[in-house]
C-alpha positions in Angstrom: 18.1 30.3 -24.1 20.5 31.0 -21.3 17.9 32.4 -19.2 15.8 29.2 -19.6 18.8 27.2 -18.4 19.8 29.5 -15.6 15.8 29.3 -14.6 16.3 25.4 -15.1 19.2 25.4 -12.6 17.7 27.3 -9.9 14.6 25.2 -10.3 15.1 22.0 -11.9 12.0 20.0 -12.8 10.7 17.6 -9.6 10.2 14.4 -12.3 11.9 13.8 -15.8 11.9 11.2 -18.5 15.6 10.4 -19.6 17.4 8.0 -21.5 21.3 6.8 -21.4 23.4 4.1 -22.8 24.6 1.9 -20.1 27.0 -1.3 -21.2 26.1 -0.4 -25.4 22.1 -0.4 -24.5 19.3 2.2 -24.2 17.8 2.8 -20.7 14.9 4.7 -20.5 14.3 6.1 -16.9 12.2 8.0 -14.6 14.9 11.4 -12.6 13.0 12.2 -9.0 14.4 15.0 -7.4 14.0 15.7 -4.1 15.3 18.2 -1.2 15.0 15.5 1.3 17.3 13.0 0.0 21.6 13.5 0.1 22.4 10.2 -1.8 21.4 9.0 -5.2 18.8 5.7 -5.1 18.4 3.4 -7.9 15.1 1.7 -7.5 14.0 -0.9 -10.6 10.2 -2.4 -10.2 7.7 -2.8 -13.1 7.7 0.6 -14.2 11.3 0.6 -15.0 14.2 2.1 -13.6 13.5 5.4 -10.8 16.5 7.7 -10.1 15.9 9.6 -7.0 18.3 12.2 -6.4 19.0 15.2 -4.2 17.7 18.4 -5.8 20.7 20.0 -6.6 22.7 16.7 -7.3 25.2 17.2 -10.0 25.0 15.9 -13.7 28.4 14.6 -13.3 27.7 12.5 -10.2 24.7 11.1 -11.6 25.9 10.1 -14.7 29.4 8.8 -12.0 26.7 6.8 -10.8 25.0 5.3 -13.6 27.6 4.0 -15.5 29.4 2.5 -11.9 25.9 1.0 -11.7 25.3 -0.3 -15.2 25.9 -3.7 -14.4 23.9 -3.9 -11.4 20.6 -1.9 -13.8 21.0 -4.1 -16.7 21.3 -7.5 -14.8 18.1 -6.2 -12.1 15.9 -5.1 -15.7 16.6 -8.3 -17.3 15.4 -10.4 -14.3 12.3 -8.3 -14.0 11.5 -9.0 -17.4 11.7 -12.6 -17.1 9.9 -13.0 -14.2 7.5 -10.3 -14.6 4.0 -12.1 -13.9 1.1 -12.4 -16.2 -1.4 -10.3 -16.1 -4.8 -11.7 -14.4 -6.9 -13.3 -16.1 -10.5 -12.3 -15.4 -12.3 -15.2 -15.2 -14.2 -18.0 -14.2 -12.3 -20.3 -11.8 -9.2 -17.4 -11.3 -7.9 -17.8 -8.1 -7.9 -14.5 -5.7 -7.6 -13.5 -2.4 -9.9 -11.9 0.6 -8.2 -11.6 3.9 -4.9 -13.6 3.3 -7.7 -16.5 2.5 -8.1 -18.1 -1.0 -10.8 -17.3 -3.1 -11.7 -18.5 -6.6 -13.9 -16.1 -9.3 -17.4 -17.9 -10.4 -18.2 -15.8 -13.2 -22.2 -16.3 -13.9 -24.0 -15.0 -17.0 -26.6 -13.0 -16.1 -29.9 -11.0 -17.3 -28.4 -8.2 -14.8 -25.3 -7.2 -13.8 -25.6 -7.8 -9.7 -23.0 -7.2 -7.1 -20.4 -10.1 -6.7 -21.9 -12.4 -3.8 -19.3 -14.5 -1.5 -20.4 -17.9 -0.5 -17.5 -20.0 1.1 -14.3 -19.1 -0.3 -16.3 -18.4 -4.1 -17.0 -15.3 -5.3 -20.1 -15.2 -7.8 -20.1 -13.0 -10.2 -23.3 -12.3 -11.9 -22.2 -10.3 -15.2 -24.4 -10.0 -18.7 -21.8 -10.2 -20.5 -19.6 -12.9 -18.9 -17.3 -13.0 -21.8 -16.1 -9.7 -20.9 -13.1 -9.6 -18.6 -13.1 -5.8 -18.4 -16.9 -6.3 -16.8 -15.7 -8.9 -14.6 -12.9 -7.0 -13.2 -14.8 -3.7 -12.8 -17.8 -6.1 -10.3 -15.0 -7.4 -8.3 -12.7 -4.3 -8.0 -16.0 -2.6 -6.6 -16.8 -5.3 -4.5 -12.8 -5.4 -2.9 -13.3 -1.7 -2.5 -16.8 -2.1 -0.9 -15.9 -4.1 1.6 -12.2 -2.5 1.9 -13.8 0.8 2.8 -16.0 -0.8 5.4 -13.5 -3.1 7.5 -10.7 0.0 7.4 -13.7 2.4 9.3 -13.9 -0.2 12.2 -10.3 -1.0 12.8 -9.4 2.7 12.7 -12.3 2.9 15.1 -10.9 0.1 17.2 -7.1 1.3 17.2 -8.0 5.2 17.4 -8.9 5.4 21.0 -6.5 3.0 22.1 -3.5 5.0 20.3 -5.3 8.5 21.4 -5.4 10.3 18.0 -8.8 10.9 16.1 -8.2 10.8 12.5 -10.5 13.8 10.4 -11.0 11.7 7.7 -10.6 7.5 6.5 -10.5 7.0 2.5 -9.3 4.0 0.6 -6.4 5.5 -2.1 -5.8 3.1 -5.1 -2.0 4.1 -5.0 0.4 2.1 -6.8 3.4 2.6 -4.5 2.1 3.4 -0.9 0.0 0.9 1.2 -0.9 4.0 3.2 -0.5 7.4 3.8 -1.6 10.0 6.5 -1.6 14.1 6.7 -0.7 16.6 8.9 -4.5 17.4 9.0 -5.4 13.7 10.2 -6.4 12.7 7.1 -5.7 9.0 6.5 -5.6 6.9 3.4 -5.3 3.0 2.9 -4.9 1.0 -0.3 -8.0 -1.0 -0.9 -5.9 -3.9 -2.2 -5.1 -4.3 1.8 -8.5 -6.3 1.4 -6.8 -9.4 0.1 -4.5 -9.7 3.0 -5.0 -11.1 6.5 -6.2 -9.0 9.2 -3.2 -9.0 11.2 -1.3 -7.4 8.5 -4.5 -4.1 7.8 -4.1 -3.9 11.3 -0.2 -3.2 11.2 -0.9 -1.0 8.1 -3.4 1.0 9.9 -1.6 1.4 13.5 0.9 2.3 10.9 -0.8 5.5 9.5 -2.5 6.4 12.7 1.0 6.3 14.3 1.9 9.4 12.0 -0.9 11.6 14.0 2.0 11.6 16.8 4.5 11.4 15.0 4.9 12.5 11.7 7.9 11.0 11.1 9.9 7.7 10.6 12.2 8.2 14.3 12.8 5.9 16.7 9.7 7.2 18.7 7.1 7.0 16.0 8.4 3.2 15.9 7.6 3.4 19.7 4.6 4.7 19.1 3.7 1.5 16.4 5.0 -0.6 18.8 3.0 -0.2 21.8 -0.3 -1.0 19.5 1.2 -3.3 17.4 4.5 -4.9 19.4 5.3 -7.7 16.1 5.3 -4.7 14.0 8.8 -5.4 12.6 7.8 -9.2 11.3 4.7 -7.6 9.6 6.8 -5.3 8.0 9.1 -7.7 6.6 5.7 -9.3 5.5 4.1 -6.6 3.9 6.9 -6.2 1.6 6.0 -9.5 0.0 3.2 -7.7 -1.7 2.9 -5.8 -4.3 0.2 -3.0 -4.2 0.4 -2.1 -8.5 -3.0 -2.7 -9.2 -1.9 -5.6 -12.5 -1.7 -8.2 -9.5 -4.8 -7.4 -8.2 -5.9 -11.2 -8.7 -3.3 -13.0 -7.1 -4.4 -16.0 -5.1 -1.1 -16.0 -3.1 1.3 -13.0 -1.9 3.5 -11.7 -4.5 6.8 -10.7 -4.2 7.6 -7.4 -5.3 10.2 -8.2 -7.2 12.1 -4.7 -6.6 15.3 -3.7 -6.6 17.0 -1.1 -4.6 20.2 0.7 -5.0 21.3 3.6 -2.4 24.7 5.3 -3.1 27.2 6.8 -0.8 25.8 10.5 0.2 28.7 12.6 -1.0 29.3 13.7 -4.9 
């Protein structure tokens, strides 16, 4: 036993599942470790409450933290609750969107199944069995990727050259957290649910990732870098965070707000 905990301390586990009483209730909660991080950050979105901590960050000044927080955590879970949005509803006549433009679902019954065809701002769906949401949803999630997959190719191919960096690789990721990622080998990853925004914004999100083939980093010249492709890069930004990439409000006609809450905490404990 005490050589499992002295193995524990020396290498704590990266994620945990925990629980505490905050204020007389239960809080069930997600512990992130990480060696990049020297304050303690309280994030609350539809997956619950996220700890991220330092990796050697002390019990005692996470449970300081907690319970100075409690208020904050019980009052930011409550009003997620109540404003949580419904689920989608998958079908005919739901709203969506495709390129920051409205959309609405025509769900068709059908001898075949046939991939969803646009006409105007409708999307027909020809399913067999029409009743069945799950169907419906699985034809227009492969049509979003689809065309996703097709318009992130040409606007890395337009912004490539003019940014100087040749990316190995372009995938669509279906990432709940991250509109976009990028490697150190020049792989780079978008979030097909960037499909049901406007251009402008894909564009920022791609400049974005391609930006991190200079600069692998978040410094004031990889921002330089972003700028000089994309100089309203900040007012996109603030945009962007008006959506939600969690793959429950896949079908919303309208951008959503996030609805998350962030807590950061001095960087001493």
């Amino acid at each position: 036993m005490m050589l499992k905990k002295l193995r524990w301390l020396v290498n704590p586990p990266a994620i945990e599942q925990r629980s505490v009483q905050l204020i007389g209730k239960a809080i069930t909660y997600t512990l992130k470790r990480s060696n990049k991080r020297r304050s303690i950050g309280l994030r609350i979105d539809d997956r619950g409450l996220t700890v991220n901590v330092p990796l050697r960050a002390s019990e005692k000044w996470l449970h300081s933290v907690l319970h100075d927080k409690a208020h904050w955590v019980i009052d930011k879970l409550e009003n997620w609750r109540v404003n949580k949005p419904a689920p989608p509803q998958w079908v005919d006549g739901q709203h969506a969107s495709f390129l920051g433009k409205p959309l609405t679902l025509r769900v068709v019954a059908s001898l075949f199944d046939a991939p969803p065809q646009l006409h105007g701002v409708q999307l027909f769906v020809h399913v067999t069995d029409s009743a069945n949401e799950r169907v419906v949803e699985q034809a227009v999630t492969q049509w979003y990727q689809h065309k996703a997959e097709n318009l992130f190719k040409e606007r890395v191919a337009h912004y490539a050259p003019l940014m100087n960096v040749s990316p190995r690789m372009v995938k669509i990721s279906a990432a709940r957290t991250q509109w976009g990622s990028c490697t150190a080998r020049g792989s780079v990853r978008l979030n097909w649910q960037l499909i049901k925004m406007s251009l402008r914004l894909i564009d920022y999100v791609v400049v974005h990732e391609l930006a991190h083939l200079v600069e692998m980093n978040h410094s004031a010249a990889f921002w330089r870098v972003v700028g000089e492709a994309c100089p309203d890069y900040a007012k996109l930004r603030r945009e962007l965070r008006c959506w939600s990439p969690a793959t429950e409000h896949s079908v919303a006609g309208e951008p959503m707000a996030a609805h998350l809450a962030e807590l950061t905490t001095g960087i001493t404990g």
